[in-house]
C-alpha positions as CSV (number, residue, x, y, z in Angstrom):
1,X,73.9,141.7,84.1
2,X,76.7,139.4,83.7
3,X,77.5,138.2,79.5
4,X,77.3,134.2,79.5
5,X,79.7,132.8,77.2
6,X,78.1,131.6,74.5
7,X,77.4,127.2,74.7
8,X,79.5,126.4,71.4
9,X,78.3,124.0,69.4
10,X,78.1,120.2,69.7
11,X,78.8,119.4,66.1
12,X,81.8,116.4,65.8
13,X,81.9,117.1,61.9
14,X,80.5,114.2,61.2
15,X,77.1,115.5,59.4
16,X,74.8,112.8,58.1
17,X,71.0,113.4,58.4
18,X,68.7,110.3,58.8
19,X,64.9,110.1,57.9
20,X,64.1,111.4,61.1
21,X,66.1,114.6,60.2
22,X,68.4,113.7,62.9
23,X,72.1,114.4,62.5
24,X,74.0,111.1,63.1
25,X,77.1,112.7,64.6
26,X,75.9,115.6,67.1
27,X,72.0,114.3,67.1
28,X,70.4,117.2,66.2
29,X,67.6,118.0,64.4
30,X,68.1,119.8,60.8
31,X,65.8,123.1,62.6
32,X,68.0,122.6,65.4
33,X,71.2,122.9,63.4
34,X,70.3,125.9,61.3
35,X,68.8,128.2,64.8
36,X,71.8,127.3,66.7
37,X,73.6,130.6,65.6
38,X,70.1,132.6,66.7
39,X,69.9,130.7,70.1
40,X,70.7,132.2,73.3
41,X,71.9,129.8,75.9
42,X,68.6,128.5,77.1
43,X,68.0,127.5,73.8
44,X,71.2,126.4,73.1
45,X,70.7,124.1,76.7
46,X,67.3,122.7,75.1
47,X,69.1,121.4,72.3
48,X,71.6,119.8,74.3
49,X,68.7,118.6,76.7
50,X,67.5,116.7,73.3
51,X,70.7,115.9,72.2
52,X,71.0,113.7,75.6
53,X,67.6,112.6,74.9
54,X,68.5,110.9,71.8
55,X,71.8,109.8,72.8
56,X,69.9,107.6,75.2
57,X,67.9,106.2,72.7
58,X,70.1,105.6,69.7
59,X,71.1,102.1,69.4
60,X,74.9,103.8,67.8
61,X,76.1,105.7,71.0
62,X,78.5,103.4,72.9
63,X,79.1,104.6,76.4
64,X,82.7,104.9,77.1
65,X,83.7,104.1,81.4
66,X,84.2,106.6,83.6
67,X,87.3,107.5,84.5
68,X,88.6,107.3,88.3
């Protein structure tokens, strides 16, 4: 079995919880933030599955154009 390196963390240092829990800056939960250590990587991938999730819906992410 091959070691996967491990998915680092999405955190922008910008750490403001709303009263949804959610972190403002990398849009994670406050459960999500303080397992992400614990997490393997297909845990680690859920949370960045939700992270997506909530990008989508958040009224504050502005979608920057694809370059090429």
């Amino acid at each position: 079995m091959i070691d996967e390196t491990p998915i680092p963390s999405p955190c922008v240092h910008i750490c403001y919880l709303n009263d949804d829990d959610i972190c403002q800056g990398c849009f994670r939960s406050g459960d999500e933030i303080t397992a992400w250590m614990r997490l393997d990587n297909d845990g680690r991938r859920q949370v960045m599955a939700n992270i997506a999730e909530r990008e989508k819906a958040s009224p504050f992410v502005i979608s920057m154009p694809k370059e090429g």
